[in-house]
N, C-alpha and C positions, 0 to 999 in steps of 0.2 A: 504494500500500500504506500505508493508513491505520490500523492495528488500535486497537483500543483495551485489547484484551487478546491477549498471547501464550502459549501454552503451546509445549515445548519435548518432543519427546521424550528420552530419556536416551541409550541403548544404540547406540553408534554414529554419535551425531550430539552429547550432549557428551561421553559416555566413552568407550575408544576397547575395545570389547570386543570386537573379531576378534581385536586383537594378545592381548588376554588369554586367551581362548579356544587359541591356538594355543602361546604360552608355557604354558599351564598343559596342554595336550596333551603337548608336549615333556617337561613336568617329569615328568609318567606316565611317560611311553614309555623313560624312561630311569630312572623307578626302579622299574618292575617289567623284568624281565628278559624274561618269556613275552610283551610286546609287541610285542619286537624281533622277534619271527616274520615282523615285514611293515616293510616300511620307514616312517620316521618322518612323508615327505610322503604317503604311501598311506594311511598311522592319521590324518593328521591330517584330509586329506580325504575322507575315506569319512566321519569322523565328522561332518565339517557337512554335507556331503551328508544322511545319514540324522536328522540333528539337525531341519536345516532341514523335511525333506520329515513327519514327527513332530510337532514346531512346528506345521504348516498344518492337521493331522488334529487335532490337540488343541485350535484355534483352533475348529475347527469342529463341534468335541463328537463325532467319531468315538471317539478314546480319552483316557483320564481323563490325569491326570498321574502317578499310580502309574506307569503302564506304559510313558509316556513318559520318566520317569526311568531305569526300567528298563531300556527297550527301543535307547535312544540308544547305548549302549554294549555291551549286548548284542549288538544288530544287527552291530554294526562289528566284533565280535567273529569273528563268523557269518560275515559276508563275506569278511574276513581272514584267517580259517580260525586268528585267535589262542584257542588254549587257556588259560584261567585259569577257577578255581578259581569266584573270586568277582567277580563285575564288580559287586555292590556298593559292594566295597572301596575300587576303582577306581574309581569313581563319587565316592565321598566323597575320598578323596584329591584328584582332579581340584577338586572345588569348594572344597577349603580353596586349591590355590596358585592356580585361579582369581582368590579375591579378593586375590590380593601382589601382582598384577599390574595392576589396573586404575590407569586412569590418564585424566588431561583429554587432551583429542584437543587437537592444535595451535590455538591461537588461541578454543577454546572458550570456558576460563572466563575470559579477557578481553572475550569478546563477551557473555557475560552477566552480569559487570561491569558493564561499561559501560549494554547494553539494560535494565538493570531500576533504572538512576536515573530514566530516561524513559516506561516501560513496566510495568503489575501482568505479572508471569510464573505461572508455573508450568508443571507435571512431567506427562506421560501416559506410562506405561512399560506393556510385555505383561512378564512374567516371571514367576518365581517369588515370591508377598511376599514371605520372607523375605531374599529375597537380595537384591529391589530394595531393602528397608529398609536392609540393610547399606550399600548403594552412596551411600541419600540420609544415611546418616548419616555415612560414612567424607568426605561430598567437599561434608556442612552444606549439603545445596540445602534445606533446610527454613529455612535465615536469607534466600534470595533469595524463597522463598512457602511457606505452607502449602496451598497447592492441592497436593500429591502425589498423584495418583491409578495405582492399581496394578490392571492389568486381574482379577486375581486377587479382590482384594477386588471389585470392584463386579463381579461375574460375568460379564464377558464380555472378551474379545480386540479389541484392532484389527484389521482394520477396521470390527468389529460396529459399527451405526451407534448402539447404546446405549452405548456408552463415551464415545463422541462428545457424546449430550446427556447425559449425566451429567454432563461434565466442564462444557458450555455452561453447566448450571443451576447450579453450584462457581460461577463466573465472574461471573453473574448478567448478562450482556453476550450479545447478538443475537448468533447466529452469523454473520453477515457481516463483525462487527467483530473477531473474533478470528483470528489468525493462528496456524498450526502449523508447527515448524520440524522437520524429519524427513528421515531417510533413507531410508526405507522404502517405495520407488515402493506396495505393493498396503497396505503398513497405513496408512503415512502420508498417501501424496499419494493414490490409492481413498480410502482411509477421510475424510480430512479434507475432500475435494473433495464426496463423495458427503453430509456432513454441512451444506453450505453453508459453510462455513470456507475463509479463505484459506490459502493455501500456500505455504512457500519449501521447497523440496526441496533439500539437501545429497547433492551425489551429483557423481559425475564422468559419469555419462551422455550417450551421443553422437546417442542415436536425438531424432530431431528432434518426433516425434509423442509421444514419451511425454514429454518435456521442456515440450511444452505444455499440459500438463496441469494444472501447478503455474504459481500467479501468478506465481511467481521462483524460479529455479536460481541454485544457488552451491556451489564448492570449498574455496573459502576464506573464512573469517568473517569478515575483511576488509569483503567486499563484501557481506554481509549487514548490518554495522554502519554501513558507506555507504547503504546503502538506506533504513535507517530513522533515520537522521540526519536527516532532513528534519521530523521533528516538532519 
C-alpha cells in the first residue's frame, strides 16, 4: 500500500455518528412526551432501520430528499403506532442536538494528524450539504485539504462510480494511487474497489470473503498508521 493520495470518508470512520445519531434520538424521545408510546430502544431502532433502508432509495434516485426527510421519521412514527402532531418538528429538533453530539471517533484525529504530514488527504462524505458543511467546519478538516467533496453537490451518492472520478480528477493522481479509508462495506469498499482505488476498510467484520475485498482491514487507527508508516 503505496498511495500517493488519500481520501478519507467522514461519517463513521472519522466522526463517530451512530453514537450521535442515537444521543440525539434519546434527547427526542425524552423531550416530547407522545414518543414514549414505544420504548426508547424500539424509537431508536426502527429509526435507523427505516433511515438506512430511505438512504439506499434516495442513493439510487427512487425518492428525492424532500420525502426522505420526511418520510424517516414519519415512517417510524407509523410503525410505532406514535401519534404527534408534527414530525417536522421533530425532525428539526432531532438535527439541532444531533450536531452537540458529534465527536472524533477514538484515535481518528491523531491518525490524520499524523497521515497528512506524509500524505495530500482529503474528505468524500454522502449526506446532506448543509450538514456535512457544518461537520467540516465544526472539526476544520478544510486546514488538513481543500479536497471536500459532498455527494450532494457533485450529484451523485457513493457508490455511484461518478463521485469516484470526480473526486480522482480533484486529486489529479491515477486511480491506483489513491487510497480510501471507509467504513462502509457497499459505499466505500463496492464503491472504491469498483473505481480502481485502493482500500483500507475500518470495520470490525468477521466474514472472511467480504474482508477480502478491501486491500487492508483495520479496528483501530493504530494499525492503519502502522501500515503507512513505511513511506
Amino acid at each position: 500500500m503505496q498511495p500517493d493520495f488519500i481520501y478519507f470518508d467522514i461519517d463513521d470512520t472519522l466522526l463517530d455518528h451512530m453514537h450521535a445519531q442515537q444521543n440525539a434520538l434519546s434527547d427526542a424521545y425524552n423531550h416530547y412526551e407522545a414518543l414514549q408510546a414505544a420504548g426508547l430502544e424500539d424509537f431508536q431502532n426502527t429509526y435507523k432501520e427505516i433511515n438506512s433502508r430511505l438512504w439506499l432509495e434516495y442513493s439510487i434516485g427512487r425518492i428525492d430528499r424532500p420525502e426522505l426527510s420526511l418520510r424517516r421519521f414519519q415512517d417510524s412514527f407509523t410503525r410505532l403506532g406514535i401519534e404527534i402532531e408534527d414530525s417536522t418538528e421533530v425532525a428539526g429538533f432531532y438535527m439541532n442536538a444531533y450536531r452537540k453530539h458529534w465527536s472524533w471517533l477514538p484515535g481518528a484525529k491523531e491518525a490524520l494528524d499524523e497521515i497528512c504530514e506524509h500524505y495530500p488527504v482529503g474528505f468524500i462524505t454522502n449526506g446532506f450539504a448543509e450538514t456535512q458543511k457544518l461537520k467540516v467546519n465544526d472539526f476544520r478538516l478544510k486546514e488538513y485539504s481543500d479536497q471536500v467533496i459532498i455527494s450532494e453537490e457533485v450529484g451523485f451518492l457513493k457508490p455511484h462510480p461518478e463521485i469516484f472520478r470526480y473526486a480522482e480528477e480533484k486529486a489529479g493522481i491515477s486511480a491506483d494511487k489513491i487510497l480510501y479509508v471507509g467504513d462502509s462495506y457497499s459505499s466505500d469498499v463496492k464503491g472504491g474497489k469498483a473505481a480502481g482505488w485502493q482500500v483500507a476498510w475500518f470495520t470490525k467484520e468477521s466474514d472472511a470473503e467480504r474482508l477480502s475485498k478491501a486491500d487492508f482491514n483495520f479496528d483501530d487507527f493504530s494499525e492503519l498508521r502502522a501500515k503507512l508508516n513505511g513511506k
